[in-house]
Biotite code that builds the C-alpha atoms (Angstrom):
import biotite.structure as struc

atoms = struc.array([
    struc.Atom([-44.707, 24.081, -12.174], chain_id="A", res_id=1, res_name="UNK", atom_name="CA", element="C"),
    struc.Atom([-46.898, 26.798, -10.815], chain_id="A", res_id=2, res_name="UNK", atom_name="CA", element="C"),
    struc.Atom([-44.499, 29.530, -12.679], chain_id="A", res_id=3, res_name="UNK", atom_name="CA", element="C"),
    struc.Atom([-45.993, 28.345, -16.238], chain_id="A", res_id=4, res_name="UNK", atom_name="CA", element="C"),
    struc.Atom([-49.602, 27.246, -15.201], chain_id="A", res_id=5, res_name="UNK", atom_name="CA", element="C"),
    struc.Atom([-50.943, 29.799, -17.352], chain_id="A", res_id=6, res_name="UNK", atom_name="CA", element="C"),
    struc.Atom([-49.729, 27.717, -20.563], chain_id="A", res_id=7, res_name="UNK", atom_name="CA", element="C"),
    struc.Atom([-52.146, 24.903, -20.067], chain_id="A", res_id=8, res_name="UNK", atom_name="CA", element="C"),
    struc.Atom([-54.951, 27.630, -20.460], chain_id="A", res_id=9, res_name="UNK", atom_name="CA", element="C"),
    struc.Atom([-53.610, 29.593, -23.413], chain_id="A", res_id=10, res_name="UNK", atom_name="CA", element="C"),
    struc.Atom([-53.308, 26.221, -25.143], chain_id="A", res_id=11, res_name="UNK", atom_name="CA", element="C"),
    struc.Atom([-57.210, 25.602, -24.022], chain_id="A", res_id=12, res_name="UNK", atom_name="CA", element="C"),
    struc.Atom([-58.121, 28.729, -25.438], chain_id="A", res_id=13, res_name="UNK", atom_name="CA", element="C"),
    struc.Atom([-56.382, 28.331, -28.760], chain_id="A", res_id=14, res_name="UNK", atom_name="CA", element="C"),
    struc.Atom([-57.632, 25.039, -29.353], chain_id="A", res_id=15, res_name="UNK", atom_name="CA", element="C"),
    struc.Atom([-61.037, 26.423, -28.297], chain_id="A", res_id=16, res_name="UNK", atom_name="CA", element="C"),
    struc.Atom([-60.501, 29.042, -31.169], chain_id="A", res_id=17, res_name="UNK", atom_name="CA", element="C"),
    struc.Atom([-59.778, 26.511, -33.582], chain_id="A", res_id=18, res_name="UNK", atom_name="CA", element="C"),
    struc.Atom([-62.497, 24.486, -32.693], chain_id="A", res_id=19, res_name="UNK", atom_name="CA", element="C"),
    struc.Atom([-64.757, 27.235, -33.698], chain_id="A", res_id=20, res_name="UNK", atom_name="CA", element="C"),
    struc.Atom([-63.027, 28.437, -36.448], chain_id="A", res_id=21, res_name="UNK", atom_name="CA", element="C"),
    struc.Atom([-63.461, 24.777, -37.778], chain_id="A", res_id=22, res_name="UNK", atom_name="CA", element="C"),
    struc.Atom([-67.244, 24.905, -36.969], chain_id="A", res_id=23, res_name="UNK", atom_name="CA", element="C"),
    struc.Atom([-67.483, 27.947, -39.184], chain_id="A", res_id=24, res_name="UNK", atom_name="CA", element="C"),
    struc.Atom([-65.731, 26.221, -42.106], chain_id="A", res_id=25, res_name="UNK", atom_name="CA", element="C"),
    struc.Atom([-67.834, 23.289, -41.870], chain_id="A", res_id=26, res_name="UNK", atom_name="CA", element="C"),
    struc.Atom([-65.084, 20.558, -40.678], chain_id="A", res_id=27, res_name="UNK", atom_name="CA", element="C"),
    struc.Atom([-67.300, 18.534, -37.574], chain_id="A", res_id=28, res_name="UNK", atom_name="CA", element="C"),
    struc.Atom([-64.520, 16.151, -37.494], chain_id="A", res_id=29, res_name="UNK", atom_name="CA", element="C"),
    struc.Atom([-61.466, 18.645, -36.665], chain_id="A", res_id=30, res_name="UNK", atom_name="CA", element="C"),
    struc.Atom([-63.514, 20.936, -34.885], chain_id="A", res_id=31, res_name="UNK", atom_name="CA", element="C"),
    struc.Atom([-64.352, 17.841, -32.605], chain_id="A", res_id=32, res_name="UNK", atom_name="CA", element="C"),
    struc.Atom([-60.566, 16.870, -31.903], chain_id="A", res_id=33, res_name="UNK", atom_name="CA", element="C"),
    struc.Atom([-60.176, 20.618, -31.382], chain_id="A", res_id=34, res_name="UNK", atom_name="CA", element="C"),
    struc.Atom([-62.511, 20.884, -28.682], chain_id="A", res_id=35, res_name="UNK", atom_name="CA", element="C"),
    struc.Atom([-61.525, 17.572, -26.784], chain_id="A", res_id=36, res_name="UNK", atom_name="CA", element="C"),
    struc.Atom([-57.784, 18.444, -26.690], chain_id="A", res_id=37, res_name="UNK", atom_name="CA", element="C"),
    struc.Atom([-58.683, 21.830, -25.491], chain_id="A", res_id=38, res_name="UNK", atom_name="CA", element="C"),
    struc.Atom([-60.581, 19.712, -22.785], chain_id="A", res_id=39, res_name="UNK", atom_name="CA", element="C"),
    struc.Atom([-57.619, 17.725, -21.957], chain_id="A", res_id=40, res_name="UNK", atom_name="CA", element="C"),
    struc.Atom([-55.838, 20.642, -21.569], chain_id="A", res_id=41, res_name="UNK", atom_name="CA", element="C"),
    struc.Atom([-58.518, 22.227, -19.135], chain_id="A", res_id=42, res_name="UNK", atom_name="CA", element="C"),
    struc.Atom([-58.178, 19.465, -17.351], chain_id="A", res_id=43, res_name="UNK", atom_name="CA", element="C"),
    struc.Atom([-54.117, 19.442, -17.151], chain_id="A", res_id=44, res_name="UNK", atom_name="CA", element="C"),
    struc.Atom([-54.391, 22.877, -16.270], chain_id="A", res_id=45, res_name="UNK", atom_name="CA", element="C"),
    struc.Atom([-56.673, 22.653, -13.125], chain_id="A", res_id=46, res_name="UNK", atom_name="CA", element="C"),
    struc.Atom([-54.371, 19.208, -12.266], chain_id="A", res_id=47, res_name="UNK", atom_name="CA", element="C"),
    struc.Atom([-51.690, 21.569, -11.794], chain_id="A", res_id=48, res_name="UNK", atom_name="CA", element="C"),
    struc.Atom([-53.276, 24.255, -10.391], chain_id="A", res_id=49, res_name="UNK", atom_name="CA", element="C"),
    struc.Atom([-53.883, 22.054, -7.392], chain_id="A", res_id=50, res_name="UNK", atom_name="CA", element="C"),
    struc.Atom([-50.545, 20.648, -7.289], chain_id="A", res_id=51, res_name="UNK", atom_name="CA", element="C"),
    struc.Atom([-48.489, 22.167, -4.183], chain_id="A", res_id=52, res_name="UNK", atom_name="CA", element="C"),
    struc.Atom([-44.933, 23.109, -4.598], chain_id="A", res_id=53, res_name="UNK", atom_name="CA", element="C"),
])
């Protein structure tokens, strides 16, 4: 699982971008989902970054 660790943060940071992009459009409530599923992503990622093999 190690091999595609990296995914879990790409996925942060493009829900991340869409979270903002929302923000600039004036959409609160999808820029909120945005930014908790990039959270729950964050969180997958370090979850498997501590994982051993």
């Amino acid at each position: 699982m190690r091999k595609t660790l990296w995914i879990w943060f790409v996925g942060c940071a493009a829900w991340l971008v869409d979270g903002f992009i929302s923000l600039r459009y004036h959409d609160q409530l999808h820029a909120r989902l945005a930014f908790c599923v990039a959270m729950v992503f964050l969180a997958a990622g370090f979850f498997y970054r501590t994982q051993r093999r």
